[in-house]
C-alpha positions as CSV (number, residue, x, y, z in Angstrom):
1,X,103.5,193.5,36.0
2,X,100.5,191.5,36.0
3,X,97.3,192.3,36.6
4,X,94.9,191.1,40.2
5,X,91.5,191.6,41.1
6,X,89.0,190.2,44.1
7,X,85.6,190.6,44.6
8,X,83.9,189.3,47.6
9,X,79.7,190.2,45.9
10,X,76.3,190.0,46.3
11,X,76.0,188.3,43.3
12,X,77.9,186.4,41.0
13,X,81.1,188.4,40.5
14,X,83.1,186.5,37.4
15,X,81.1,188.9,34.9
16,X,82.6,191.7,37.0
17,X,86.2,189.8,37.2
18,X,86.6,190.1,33.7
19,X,85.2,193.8,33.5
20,X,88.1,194.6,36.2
21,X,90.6,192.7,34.1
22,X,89.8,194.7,30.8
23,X,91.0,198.4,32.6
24,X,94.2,196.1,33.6
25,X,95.1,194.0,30.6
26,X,97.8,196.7,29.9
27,X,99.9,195.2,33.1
28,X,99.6,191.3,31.0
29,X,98.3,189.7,28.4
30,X,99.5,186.5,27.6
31,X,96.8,184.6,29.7
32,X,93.9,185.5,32.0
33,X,91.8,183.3,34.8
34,X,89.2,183.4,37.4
35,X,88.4,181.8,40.2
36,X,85.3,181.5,42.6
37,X,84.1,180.3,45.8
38,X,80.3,178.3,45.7
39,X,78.7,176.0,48.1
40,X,81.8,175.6,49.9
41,X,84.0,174.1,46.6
42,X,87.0,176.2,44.9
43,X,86.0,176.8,40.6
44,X,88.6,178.4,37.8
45,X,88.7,179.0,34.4
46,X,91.4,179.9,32.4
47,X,92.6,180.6,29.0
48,X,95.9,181.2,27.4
49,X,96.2,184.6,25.0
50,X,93.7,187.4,25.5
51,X,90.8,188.1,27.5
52,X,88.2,187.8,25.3
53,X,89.3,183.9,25.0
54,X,88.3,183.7,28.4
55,X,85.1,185.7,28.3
56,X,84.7,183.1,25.5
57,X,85.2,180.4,28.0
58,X,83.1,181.4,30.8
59,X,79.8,182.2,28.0
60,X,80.5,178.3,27.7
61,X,81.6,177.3,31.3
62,X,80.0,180.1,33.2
63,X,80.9,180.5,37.2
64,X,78.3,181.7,40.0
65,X,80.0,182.4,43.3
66,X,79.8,185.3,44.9
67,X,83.7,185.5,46.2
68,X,86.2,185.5,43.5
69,X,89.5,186.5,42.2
70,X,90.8,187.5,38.6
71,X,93.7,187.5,36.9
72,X,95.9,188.7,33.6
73,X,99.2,187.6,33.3
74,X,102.6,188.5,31.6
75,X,104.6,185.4,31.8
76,X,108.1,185.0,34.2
77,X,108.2,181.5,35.4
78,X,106.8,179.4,33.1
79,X,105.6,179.6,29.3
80,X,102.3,181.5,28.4
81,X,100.0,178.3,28.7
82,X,96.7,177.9,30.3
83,X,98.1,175.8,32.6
84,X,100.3,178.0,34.3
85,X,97.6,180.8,34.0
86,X,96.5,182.1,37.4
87,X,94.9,181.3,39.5
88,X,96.8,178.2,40.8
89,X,94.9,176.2,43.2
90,X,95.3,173.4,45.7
91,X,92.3,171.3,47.4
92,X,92.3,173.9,49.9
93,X,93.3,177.3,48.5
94,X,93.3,179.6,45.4
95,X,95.8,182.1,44.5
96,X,96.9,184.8,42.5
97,X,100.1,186.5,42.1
98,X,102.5,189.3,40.7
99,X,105.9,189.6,41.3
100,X,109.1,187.4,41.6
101,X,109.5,184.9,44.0
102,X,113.4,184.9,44.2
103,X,113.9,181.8,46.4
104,X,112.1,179.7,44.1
105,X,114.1,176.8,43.5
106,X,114.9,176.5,46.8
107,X,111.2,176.3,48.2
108,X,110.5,174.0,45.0
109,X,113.1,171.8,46.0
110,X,112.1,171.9,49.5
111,X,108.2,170.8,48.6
112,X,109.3,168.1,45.9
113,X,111.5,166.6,48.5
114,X,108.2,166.6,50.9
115,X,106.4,164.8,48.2
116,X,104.2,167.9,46.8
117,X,103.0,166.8,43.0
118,X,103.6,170.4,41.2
119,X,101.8,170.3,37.8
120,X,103.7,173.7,36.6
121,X,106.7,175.7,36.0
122,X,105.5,178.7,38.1
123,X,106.5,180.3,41.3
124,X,102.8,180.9,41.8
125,X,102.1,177.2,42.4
126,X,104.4,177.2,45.1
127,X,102.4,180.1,47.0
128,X,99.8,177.7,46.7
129,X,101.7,174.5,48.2
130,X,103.4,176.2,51.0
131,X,99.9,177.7,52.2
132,X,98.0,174.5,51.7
133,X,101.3,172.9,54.0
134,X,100.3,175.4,56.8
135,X,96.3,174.1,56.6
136,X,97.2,171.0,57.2
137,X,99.0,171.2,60.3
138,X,95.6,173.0,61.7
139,X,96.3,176.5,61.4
140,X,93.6,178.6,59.9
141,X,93.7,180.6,56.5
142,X,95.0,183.7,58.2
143,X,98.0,182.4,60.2
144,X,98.9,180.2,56.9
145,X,99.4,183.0,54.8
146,X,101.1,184.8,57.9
147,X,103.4,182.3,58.4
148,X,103.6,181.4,54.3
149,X,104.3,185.2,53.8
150,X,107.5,185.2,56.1
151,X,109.2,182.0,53.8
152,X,108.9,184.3,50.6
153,X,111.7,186.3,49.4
154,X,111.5,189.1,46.7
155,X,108.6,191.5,45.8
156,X,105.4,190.5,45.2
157,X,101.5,190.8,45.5
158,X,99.3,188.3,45.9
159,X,95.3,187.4,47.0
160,X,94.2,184.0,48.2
161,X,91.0,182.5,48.2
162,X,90.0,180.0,50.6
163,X,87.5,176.3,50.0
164,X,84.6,176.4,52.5
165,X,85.2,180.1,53.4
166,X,82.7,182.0,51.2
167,X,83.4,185.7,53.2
168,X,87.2,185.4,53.0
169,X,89.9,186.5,50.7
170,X,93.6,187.7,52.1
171,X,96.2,189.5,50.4
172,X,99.5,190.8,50.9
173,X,101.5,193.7,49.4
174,X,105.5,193.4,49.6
175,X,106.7,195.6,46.7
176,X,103.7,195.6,44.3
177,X,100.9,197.6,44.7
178,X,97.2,196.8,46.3
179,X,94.5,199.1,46.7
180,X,91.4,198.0,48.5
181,X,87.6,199.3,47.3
182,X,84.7,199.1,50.1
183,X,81.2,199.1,48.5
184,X,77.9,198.4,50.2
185,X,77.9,195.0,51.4
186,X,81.0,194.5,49.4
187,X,84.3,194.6,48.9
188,X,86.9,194.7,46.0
189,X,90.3,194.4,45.5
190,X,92.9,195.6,42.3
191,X,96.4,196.1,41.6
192,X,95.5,199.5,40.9
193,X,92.1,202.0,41.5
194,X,91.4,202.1,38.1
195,X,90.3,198.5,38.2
196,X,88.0,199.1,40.6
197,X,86.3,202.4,39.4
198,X,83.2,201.6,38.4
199,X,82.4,199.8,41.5
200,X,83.9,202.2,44.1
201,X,85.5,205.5,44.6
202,X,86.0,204.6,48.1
203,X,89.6,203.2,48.2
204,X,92.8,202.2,50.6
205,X,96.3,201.3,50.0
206,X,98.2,198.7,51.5
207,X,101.6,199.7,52.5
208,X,104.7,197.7,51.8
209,X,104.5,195.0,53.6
210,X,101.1,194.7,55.0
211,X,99.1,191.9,54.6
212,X,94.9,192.2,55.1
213,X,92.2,190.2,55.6
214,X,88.7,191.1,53.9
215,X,85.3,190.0,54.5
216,X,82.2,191.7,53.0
217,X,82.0,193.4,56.8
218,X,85.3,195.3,56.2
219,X,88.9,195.4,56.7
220,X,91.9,194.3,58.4
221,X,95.0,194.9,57.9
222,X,98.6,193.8,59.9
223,X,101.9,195.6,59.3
224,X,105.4,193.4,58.4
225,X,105.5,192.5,62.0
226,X,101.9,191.6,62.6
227,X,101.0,194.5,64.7
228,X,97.3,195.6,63.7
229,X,97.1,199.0,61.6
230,X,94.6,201.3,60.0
231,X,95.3,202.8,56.6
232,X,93.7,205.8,55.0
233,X,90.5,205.7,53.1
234,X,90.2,208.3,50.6
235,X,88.1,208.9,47.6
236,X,89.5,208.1,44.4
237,X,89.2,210.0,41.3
238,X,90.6,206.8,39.1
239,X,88.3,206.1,35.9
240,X,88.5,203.5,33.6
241,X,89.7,205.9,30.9
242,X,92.4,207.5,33.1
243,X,95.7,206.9,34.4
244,X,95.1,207.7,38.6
245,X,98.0,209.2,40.9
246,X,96.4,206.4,43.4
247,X,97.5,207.8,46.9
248,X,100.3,209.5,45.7
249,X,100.9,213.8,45.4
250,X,102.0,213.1,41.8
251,X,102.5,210.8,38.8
252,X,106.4,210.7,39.6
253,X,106.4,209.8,43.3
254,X,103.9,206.7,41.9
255,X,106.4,206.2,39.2
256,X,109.2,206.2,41.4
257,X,107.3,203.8,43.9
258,X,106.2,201.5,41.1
259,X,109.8,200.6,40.1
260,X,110.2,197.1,42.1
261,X,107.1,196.1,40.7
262,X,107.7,197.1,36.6
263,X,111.6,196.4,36.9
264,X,110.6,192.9,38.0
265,X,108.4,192.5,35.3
266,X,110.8,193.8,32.7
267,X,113.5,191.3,34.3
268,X,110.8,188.9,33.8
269,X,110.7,189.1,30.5
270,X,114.1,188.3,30.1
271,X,115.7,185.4,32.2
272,X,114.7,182.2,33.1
273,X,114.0,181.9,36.7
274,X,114.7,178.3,36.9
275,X,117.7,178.0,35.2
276,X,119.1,181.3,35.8
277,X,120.0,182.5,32.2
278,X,119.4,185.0,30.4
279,X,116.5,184.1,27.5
280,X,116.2,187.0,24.5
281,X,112.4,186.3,22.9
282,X,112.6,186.8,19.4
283,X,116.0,187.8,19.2
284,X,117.0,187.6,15.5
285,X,121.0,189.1,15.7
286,X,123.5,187.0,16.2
287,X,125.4,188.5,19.3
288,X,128.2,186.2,19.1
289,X,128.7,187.8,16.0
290,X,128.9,191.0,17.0
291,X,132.3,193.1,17.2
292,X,131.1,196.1,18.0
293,X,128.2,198.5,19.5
294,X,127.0,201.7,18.8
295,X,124.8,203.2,20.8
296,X,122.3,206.3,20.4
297,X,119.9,208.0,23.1
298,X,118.6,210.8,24.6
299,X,118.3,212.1,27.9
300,X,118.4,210.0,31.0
301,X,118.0,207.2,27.8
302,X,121.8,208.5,27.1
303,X,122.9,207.4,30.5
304,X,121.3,204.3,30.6
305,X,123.4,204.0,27.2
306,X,126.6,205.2,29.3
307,X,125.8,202.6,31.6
308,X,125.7,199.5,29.1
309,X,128.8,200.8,27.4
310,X,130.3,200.2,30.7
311,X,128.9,196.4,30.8
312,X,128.9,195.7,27.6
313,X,132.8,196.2,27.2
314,X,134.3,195.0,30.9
315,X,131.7,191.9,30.6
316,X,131.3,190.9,26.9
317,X,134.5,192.7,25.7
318,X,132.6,194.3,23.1
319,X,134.0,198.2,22.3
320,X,131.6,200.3,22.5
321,X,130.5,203.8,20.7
322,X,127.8,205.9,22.7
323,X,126.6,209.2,21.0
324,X,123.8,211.8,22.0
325,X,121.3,211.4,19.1
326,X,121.4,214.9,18.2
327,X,124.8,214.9,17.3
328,X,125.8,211.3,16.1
329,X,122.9,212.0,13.2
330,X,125.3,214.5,12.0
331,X,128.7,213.4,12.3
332,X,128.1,210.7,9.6
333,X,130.2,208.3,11.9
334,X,132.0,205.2,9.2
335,X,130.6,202.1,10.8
336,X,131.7,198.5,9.7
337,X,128.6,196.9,7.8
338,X,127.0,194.5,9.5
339,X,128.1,196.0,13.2
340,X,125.5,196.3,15.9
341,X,123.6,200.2,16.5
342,X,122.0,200.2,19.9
343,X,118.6,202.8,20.3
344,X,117.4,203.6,23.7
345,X,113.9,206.0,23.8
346,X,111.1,205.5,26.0
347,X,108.5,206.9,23.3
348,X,110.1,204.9,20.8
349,X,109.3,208.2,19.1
350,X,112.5,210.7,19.7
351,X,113.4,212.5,16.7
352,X,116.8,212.9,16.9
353,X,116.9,208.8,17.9
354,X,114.3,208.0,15.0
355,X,117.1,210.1,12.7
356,X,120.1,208.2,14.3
357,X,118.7,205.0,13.3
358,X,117.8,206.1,9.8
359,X,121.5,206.8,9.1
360,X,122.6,203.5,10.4
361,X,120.3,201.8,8.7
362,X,121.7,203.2,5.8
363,X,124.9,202.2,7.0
364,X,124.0,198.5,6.6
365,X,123.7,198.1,10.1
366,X,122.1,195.5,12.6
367,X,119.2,197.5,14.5
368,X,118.6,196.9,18.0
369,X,115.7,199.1,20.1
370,X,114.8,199.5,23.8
371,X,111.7,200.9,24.0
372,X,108.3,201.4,26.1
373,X,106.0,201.4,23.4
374,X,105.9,198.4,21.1
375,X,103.4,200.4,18.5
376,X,106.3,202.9,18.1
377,X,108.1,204.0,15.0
378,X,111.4,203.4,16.7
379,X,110.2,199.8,17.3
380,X,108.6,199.7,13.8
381,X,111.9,200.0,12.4
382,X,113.9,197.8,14.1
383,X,115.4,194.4,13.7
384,X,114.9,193.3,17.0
385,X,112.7,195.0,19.8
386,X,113.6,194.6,23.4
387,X,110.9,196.2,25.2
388,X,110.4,197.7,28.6
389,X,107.6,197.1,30.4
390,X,107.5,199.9,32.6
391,X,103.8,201.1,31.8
392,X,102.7,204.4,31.0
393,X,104.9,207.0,32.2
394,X,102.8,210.3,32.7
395,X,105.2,212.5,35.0
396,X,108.1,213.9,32.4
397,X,111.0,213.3,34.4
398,X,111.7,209.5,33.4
399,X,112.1,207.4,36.5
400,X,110.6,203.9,36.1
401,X,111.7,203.9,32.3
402,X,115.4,204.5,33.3
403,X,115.6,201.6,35.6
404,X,113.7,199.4,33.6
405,X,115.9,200.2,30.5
406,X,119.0,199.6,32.7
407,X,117.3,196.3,33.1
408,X,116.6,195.0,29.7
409,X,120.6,196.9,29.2
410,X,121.8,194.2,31.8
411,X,120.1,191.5,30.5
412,X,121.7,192.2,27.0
413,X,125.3,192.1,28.5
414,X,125.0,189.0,30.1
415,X,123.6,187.3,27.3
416,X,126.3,189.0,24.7
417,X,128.9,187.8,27.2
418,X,127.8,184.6,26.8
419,X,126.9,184.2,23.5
420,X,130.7,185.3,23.1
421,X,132.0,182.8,25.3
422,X,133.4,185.4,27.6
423,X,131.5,183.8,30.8
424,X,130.6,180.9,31.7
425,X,126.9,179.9,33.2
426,X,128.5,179.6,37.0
427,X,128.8,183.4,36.2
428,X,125.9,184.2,34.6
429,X,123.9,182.5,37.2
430,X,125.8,184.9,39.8
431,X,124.5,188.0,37.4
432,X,120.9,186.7,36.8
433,X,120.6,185.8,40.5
434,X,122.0,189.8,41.5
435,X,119.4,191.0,39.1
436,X,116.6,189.3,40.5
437,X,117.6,190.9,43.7
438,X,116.8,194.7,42.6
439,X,113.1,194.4,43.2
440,X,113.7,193.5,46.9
441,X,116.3,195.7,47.4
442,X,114.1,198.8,45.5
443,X,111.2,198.4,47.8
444,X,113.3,198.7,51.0
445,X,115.1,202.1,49.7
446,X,111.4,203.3,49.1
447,X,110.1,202.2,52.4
448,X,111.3,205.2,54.8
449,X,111.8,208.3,52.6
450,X,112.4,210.4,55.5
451,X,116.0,210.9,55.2
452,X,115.5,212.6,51.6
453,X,112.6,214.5,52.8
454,X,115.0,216.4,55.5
455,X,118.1,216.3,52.6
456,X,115.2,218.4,50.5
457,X,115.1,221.6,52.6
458,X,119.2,221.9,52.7
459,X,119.5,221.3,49.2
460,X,116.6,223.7,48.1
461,X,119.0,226.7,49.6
462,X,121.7,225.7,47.3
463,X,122.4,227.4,44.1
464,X,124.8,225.0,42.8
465,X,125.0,221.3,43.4
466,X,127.9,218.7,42.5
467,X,127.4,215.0,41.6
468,X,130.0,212.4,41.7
469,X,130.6,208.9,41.2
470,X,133.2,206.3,39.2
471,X,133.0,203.8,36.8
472,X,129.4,202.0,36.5
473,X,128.2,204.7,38.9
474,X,129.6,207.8,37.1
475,X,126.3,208.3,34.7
476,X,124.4,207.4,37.5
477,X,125.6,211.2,39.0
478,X,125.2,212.5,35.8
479,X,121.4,210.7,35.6
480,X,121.3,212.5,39.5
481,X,121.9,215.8,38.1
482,X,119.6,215.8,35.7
483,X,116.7,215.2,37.5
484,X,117.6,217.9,40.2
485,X,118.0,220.5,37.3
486,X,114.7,219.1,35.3
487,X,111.8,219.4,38.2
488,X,113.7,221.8,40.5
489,X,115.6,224.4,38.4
490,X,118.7,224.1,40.6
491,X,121.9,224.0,38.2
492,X,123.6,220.7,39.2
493,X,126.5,218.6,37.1
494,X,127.9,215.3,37.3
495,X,131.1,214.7,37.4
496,X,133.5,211.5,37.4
497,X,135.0,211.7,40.7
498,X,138.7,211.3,39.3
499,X,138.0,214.5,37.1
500,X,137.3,216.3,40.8
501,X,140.9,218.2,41.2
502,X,141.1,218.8,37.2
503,X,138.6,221.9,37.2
504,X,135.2,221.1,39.2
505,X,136.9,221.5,42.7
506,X,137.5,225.2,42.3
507,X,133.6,225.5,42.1
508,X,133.4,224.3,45.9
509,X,132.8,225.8,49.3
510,X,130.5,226.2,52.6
511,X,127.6,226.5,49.7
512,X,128.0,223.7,47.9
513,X,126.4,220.5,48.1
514,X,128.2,217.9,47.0
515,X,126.1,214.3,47.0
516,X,128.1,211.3,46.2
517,X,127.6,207.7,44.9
518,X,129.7,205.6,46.6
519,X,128.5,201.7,46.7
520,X,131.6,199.7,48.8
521,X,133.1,198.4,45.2
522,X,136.6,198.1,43.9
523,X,136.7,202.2,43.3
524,X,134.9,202.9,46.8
525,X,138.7,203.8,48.1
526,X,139.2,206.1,45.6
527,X,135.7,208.0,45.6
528,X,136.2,208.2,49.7
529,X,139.3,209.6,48.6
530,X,137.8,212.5,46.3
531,X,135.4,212.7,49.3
532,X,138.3,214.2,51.4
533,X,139.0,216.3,49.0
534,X,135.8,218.0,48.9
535,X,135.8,217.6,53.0
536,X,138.5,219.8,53.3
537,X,137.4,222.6,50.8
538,X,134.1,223.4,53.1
539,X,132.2,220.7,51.2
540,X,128.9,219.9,52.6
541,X,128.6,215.9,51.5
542,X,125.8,214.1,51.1
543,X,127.2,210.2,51.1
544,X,125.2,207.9,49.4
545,X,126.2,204.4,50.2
546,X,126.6,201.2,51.2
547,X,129.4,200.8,53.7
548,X,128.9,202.8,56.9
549,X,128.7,206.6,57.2
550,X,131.6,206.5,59.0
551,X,133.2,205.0,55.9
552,X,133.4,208.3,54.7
553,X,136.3,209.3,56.4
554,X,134.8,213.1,57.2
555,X,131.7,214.8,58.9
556,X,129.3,214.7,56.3
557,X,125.8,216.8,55.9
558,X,124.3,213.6,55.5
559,X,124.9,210.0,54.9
560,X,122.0,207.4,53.0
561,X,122.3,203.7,53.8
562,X,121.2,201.7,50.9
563,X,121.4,197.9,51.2
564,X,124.4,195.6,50.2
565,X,124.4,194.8,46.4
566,X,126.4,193.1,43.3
567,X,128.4,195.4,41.8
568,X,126.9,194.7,38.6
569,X,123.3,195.9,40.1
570,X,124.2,199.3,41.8
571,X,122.6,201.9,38.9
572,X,120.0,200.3,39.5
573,X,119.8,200.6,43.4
574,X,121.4,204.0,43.2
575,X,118.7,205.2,40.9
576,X,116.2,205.6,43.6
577,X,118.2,207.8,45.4
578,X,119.1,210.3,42.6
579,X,115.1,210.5,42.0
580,X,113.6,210.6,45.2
581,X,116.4,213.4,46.3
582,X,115.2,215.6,43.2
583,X,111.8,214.5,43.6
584,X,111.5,216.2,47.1
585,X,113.8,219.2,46.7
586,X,111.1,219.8,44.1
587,X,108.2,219.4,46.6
588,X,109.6,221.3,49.0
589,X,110.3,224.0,46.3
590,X,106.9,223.9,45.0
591,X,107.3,223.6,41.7
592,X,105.6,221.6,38.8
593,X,106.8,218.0,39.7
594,X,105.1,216.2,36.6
595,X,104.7,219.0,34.0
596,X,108.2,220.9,34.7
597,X,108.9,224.3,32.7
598,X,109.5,224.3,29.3
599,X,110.3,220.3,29.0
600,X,107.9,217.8,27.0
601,X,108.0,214.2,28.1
602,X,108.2,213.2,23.9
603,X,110.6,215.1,21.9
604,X,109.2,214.6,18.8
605,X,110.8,217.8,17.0
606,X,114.2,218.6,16.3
């Protein structure tokens, strides 16, 4: 999740780069750069930690263009050096970048082979490469990154700059966010508003997928498929001291729509792109070692834990314990010193979690935390921290933090399955390569949400709604239920499809929604089977999947197509869908989306 701002000024804007950079240093801060456009020639600077080493460097170096773009990064491809700091430049063109570029080694190998000298380990550079390719066969800086834009695969956002075109800058959104800021005689660029508050209040968004082109006259944007379009401009209430909804109804629907841009950088933090492997920073446990896993959450942090438990014992062949915090603290489980005890909490401050840990420690054993806030006591008190970079979280249904948890969960398997000898690099190049996937796959689920704003009206009638699913996909319902039941007060409960005929069918009839996750895996038989089941009761079925609707085998009230994915990837694709159904059954209902009734988004009390 880095950070990425453009100013085309009046005056010299690297002073103001840096400014813009401060309000975003949360999204990255292993290194930092800036790049300008004078007198027709392309400048940088750059410096490897945080910003104030490159404020440091520009007091010594200073920059005086008048057309620049900024920079502050949280390593993926390539080590936090200052030379593969953004921006990354050719002769021709400057760029800056945030995302994964999942069809990296094959563009690298693609540009080696046409003898292009690449000085880094970085994606970014490639950007770079492939645009400067297209300006050399005569096209001009527009139709390059048009036709540079279409040979990218994955989710990304990034800005170029252009030699000998001082009134120029073009970016693209595909995933990641970009809002654009129109000032007088200016114009300004940021991942986010808050970026660009103190010089505008005046602000678009581009839409997944657009790419725009920006002089200091105005604005142009194309759709995915060229064709010429006109966003909203809107007033922004974004200051640097606040966390702004941006051009969203409320902190969750941004939450939910920034998930292919923070699960990527969570993912990022994690694997080696260009050896695809798993690489756990500062990882002090032994999981080779390790015989078996406890693990203790709350919440929707439980079901990421039901989830792992899942992956961690069909891929690593690790048994696995999974308790709700508030009731392992008081069973005083017998654990085998030296075993590993798993925390999940997005706080890092969850009481009953904090407790849970405090009695394993006790226990003599190894403590492992997955958690949003490094500063945390949860964090504090662990042996090793594997953090989520999901970003503040304001709405209190978690949405961004359970998929980014599911991620750094993932990760852990694969590399305990390894370090155990139980696969073999072939395999976890197939499970790195899925994972890098989910990013692409999240931002086309979020692009047409029309489908669950219809579902939202029928389900808002409904007293009672059943959720089912099997195996990796079971606390996926469970996670589905929740969040209906959090933001929209309907009662809903998950069940395990196979449990269907042993109580929860009796529940069903004409009234009862039934939504089911079925991705087209080696239990997608079985669930259509339970499907019938509830068919032939009066069901009405909502059939989330994969495979066609028709798959289904019944009429259904309605069917979601989500794209193909590795079975190893689906809670994480079938996330979305639980969210954004509860999140507009709650918008239709009218109630309080981000502050819902009588929940806190930090339980901090027993």
């Amino acid at each position: 999740m880095c950070g990425i701002v453009g100013i085309l000024g009046t005056e010299p804007v690297a002073g103001k780069l840096v400014d813009a950079l401060k309000r975003l240093e949360y999204r990255g801060y292993d290194s930092a750069g800036v790049a300008t456009v004078e007198n027709g020639t392309l400048d940088r600077r750059r410096a490897q930690g945080k910003l104030q080493n490159l404020e440091a460097r520009l007091a010594s170096e200073p920059l005086h263009g008048r057309l620049g773009i900024g920079h502050t990064r949280w390593a993926t491809h390539g080590a936090p050096t200052e030379t593969n700091a953004h921006p990354h430049m050719t002769d021709g063109v400057c760029v800056v970048h945030n995302g994964i570029i999942e069809n990296f080694k094959e563009l690298r190998a693609e540009l080696l082979g046409q003898g292009a000298v690449l000085s880094t380990d970085t994606d970014t550079e490639l950007i770079a490469h492939l645009v400067t390719r297209e300006l050399n066969q005569g096209h001009d800086p527009a139709i390059a990154v048009q036709h540079t834009l279409r040979q990218l695969e994955g989710a990304f956002a990034v800005a170029f700059i252009f030699r000998d075109h001082d009134n120029l800058m073009i970016a693209a959104r595909q995933g990641s966010p970009l809002a654009i800021g129109f000032g007088d005689g200016e114009m300004y660029l940021g991942s986010d508003a808050i970026a660009l508050a103190p010089f505008t209040d005046t602000i678009s968004y581009l839409e997944d997928g657009d790419w725009a082109v920006l002089t200091r006259e105005g604005l142009a944007v194309r759709n995915r498929d060229g064709e010429s379009v006109v966003r909203p401009i809107q007033k922004s209430v974004a200051s640097a001291l606040m966390v702004d909804k941006g051009n969203h109804r409320h902190f969750m629907a941004k939450e939910i729509h920034e998930q292919p841009e923070v699960v990527a950088h969570t993912l990022a933090n994690y694997i080696d792109f260009a050896n695809s492997r798993i690489l756990l920073p500062d990882m002090p446990i032994d999981l080779a070692s390790v015989k078996r896993i406890s693990i203790s959450a709350c919440g929707t942090a439980y079901y990421a834990g039901l989830v792992a438990k899942y992956w961690f014992e069909r891929l690593a062949r690790v048994p696995v314990e999974i308790d709700v915090a508030s009731e392992f603290r008081y069973r005083e489980i017998p654990l085998e010193p030296g075993s590993l005890s798993l925390f999940i909490s997005q706080s890092g401050e969850t009481a009953d979690t904090l407790a849970a840990m405090r009695y394993c420690r006790g226990e003599d054993q190894r403590i492992a935390s997955i958690v949003n806030v490094r500063e945390s006591s949860i964090a504090r008190e662990s042996d090793a921290v594997l953090p989520t970079l999901a970003g503040p979280e304001i709405g209190v249904a978690s949405t961004k933090a359970f998929t980014c948890q599911l991620s750094v969960l993932g990760c852990l398997a694969i590399a305990t399955a390894r370090a155990r000898g139980i696969i073999d690099a072939r395999k976890e190049a197939e499970l790195v390569t899925a994972l890098t996937e989910v990013p692409r796959h999240m931002s086309a689920i979020l692009r047409d949400e029309g489908d669950y704003e219809a579902l939202s009206h029928t389900l808002s009638k409904a007293r009672d709604v059943l959720y089912l699913g099997r195996g990796l996909n079971y606390p996926v319902a469970l996670e589905g239920a929740l969040k209906l039941k959090e933001i929209s007060y309907i009662h809903a409960e998950g069940y395990a499809a196979g449990e269907l005929k042993h109580g929860p069918i009796a529940l069903i009839d004409e009234s009862v929604p039934v939504v089911v996750v079925a991705p087209n895996d080696e239990m997608f038989e079985k669930v259509v089977s339970n499907v019938q089941e509830v068919a032939a009761r009066g069901g009405q079925i909502v059939f989330i999947s994969d495979a066609a609707e028709d798959a289904a085998g019944c009429d259904v009230m309605a069917g979601i197509q989500l794209p193909e994915t590795h079975p190893f990837t689906t809670p994480l694709i079938y996330a979305l869908p639980m969210q954004l159904i509860a999140y507009h059954t709650a918008v239709f209902m009218g109630t309080d989306v981000d502050q819902p009734r009588n929940l806190a988004k930090s339980v901090t009390v027993e």
